[in-house]
TIVO-2410 file (N, C-alpha, C; in nm, 3 decimals):
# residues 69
REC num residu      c1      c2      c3 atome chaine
REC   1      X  -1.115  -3.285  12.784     N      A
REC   1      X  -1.036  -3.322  12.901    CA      A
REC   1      X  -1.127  -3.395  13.000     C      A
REC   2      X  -1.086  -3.525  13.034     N      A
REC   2      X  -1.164  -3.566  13.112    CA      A
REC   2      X  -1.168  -3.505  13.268     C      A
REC   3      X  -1.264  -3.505  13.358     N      A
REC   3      X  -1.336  -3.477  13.487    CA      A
REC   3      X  -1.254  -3.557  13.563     C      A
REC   4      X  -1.250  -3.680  13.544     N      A
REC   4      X  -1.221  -3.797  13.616    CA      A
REC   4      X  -1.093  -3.797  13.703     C      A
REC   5      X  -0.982  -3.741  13.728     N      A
REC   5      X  -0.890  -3.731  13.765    CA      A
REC   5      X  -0.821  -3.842  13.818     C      A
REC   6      X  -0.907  -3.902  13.953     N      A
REC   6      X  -0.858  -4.037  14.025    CA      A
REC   6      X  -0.738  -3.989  14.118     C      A
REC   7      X  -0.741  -4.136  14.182     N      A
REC   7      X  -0.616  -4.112  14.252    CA      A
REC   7      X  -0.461  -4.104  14.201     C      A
REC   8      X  -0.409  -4.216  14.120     N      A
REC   8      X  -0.276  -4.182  14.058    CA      A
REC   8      X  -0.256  -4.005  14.008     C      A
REC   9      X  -0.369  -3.985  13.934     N      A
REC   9      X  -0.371  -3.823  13.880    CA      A
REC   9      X  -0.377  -3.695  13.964     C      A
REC  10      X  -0.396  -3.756  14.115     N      A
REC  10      X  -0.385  -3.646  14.258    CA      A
REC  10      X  -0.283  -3.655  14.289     C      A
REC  11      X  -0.215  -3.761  14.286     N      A
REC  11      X  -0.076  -3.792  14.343    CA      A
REC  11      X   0.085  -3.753  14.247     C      A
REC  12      X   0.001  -3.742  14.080     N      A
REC  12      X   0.134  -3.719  13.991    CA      A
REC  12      X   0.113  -3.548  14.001     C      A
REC  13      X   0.009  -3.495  14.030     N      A
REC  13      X  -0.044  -3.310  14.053    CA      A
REC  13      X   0.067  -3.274  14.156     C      A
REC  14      X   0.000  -3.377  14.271     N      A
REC  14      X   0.062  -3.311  14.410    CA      A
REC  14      X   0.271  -3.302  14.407     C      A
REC  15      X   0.319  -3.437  14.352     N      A
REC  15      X   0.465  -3.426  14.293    CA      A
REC  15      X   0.531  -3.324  14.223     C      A
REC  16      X   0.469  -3.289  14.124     N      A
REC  16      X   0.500  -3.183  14.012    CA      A
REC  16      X   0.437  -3.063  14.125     C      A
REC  17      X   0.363  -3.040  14.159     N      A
REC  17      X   0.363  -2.872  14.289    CA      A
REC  17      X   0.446  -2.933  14.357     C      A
REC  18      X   0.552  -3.043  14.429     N      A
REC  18      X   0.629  -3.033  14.514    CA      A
REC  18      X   0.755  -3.025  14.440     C      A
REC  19      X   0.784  -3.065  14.371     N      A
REC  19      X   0.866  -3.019  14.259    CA      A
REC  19      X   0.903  -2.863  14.234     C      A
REC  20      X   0.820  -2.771  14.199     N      A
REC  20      X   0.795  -2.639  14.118    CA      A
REC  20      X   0.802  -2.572  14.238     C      A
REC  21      X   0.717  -2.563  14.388     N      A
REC  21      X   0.739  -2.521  14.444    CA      A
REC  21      X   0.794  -2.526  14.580     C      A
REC  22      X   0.819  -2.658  14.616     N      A
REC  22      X   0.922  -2.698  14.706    CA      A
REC  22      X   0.840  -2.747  14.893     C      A
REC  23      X   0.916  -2.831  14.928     N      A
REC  23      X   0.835  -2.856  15.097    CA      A
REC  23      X   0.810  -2.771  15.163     C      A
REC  24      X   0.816  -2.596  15.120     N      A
REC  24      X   0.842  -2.494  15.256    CA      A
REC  24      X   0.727  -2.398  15.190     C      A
REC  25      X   0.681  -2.403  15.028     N      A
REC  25      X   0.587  -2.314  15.024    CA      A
REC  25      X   0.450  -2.395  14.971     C      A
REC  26      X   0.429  -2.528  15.050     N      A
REC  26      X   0.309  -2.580  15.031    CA      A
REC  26      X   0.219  -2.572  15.097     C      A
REC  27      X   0.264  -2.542  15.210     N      A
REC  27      X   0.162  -2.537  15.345    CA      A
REC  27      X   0.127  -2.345  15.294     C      A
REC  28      X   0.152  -2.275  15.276     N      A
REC  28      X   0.140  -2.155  15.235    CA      A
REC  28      X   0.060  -2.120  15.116     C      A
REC  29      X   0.064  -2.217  15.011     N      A
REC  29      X  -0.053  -2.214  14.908    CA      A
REC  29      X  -0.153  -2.273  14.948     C      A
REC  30      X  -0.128  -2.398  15.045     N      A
REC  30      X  -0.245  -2.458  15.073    CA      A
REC  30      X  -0.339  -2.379  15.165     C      A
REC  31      X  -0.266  -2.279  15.285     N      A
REC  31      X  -0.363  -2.180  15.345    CA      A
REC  31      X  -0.432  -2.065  15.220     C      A
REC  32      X  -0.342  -2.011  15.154     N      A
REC  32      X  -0.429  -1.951  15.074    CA      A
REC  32      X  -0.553  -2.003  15.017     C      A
REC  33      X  -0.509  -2.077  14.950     N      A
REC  33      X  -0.635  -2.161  14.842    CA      A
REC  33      X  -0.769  -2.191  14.962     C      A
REC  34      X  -0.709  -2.248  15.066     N      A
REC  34      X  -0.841  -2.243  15.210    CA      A
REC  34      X  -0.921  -2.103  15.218     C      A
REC  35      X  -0.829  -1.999  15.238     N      A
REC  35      X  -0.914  -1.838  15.258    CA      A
REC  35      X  -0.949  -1.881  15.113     C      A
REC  36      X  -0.874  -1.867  15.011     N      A
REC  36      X  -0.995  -1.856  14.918    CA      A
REC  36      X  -1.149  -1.879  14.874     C      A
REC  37      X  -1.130  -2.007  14.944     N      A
REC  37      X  -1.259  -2.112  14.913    CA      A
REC  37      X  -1.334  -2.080  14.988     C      A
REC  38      X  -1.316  -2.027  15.142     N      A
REC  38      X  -1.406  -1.968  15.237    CA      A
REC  38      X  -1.480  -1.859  15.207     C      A
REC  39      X  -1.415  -1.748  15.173     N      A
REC  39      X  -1.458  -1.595  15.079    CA      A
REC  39      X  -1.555  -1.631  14.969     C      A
REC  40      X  -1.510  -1.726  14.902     N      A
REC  40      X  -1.589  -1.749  14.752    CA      A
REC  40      X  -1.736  -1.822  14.861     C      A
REC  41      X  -1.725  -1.918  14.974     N      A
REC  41      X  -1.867  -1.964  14.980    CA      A
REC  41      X  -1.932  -1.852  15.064     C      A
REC  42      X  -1.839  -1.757  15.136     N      A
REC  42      X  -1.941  -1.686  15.214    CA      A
REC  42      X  -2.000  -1.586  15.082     C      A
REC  43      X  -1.942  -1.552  14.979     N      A
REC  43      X  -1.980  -1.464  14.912    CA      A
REC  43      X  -2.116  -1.525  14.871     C      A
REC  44      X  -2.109  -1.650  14.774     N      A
REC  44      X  -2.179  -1.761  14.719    CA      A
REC  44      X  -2.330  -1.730  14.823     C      A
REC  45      X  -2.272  -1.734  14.946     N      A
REC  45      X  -2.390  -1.747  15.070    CA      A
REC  45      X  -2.466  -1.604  15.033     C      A
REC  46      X  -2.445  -1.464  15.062     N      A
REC  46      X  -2.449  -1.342  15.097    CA      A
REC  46      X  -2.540  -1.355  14.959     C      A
REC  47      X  -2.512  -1.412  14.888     N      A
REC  47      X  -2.596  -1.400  14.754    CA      A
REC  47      X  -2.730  -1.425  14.707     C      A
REC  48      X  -2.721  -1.585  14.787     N      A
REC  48      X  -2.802  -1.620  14.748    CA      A
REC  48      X  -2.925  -1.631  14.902     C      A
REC  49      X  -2.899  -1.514  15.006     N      A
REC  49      X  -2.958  -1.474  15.119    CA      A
REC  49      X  -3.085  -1.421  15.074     C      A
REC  50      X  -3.173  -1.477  15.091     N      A
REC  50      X  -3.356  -1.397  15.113    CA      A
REC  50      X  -3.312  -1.242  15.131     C      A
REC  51      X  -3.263  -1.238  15.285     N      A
REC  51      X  -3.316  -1.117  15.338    CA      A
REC  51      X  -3.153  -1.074  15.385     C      A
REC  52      X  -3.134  -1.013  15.318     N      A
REC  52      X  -3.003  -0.925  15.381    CA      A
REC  52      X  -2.965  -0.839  15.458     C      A
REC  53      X  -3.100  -0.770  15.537     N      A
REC  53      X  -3.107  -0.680  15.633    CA      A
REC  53      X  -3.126  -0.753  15.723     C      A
REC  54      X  -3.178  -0.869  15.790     N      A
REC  54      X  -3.195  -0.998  15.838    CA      A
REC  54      X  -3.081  -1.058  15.901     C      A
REC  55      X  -2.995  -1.044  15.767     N      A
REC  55      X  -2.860  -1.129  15.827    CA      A
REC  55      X  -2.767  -1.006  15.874     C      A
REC  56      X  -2.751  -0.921  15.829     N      A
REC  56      X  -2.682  -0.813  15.915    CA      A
REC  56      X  -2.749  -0.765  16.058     C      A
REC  57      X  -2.823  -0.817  16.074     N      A
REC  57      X  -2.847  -0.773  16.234    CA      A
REC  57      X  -2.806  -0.916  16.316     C      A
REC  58      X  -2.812  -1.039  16.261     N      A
REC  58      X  -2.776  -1.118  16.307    CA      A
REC  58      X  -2.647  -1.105  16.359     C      A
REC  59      X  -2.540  -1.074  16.245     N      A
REC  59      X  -2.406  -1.058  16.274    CA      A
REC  59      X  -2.350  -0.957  16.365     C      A
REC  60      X  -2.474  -0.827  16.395     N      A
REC  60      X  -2.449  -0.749  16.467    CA      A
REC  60      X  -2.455  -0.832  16.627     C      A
REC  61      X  -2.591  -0.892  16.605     N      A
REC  61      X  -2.592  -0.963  16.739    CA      A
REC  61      X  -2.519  -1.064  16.771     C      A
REC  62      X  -2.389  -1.153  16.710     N      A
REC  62      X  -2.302  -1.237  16.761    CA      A
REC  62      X  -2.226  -1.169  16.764     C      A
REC  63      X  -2.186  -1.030  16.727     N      A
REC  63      X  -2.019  -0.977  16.744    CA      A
REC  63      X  -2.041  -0.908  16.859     C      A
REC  64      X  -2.207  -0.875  16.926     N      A
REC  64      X  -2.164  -0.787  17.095    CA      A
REC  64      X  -2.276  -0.811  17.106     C      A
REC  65      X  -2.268  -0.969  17.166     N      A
REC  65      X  -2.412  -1.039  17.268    CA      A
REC  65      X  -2.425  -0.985  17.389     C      A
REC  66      X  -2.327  -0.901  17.424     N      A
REC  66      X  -2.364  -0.827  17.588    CA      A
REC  66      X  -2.435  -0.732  17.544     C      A
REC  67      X  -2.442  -0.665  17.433     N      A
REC  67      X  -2.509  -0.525  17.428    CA      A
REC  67      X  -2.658  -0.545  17.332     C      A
REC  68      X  -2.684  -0.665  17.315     N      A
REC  68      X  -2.803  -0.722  17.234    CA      A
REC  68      X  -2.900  -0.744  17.354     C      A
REC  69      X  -2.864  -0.784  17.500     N      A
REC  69      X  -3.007  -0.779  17.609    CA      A
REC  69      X  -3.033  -0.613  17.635     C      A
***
């Protein structure tokens, strides 16, 4: 199977999902598939982190910067 997709081959995809699943549940797969891709890079990230005790104090310190002075 070729890689190559192109443009005509984004555009006959995107028809056939408007087709199958209609103008009202596209915007709704399309948010999903977004969280998805976000989860998969933060995971991707968390992974491939040096120091993981490092980054959890970080996150401690942007979620309550008043109580970090």
């Amino acid at each position: 199977m070729p890689m190559n997709i192109g443009i005509p081959g984004l555009i006959l995809i995107l028809v056939i999902a408007l087709i199958i699943f209609g103008p009202s549940k596209l915007p709704e797969i399309g948010r999903a598939f977004g969280t998805t891709l976000k989860e998969f890079k933060n995971s991707t990230r968390e992974l491939t982190n040096d120091d993981p005790v490092k980054e959890e104090e970080e996150k401690k310190e942007t979620k309550n910067p008043s109580e970090a002075g």
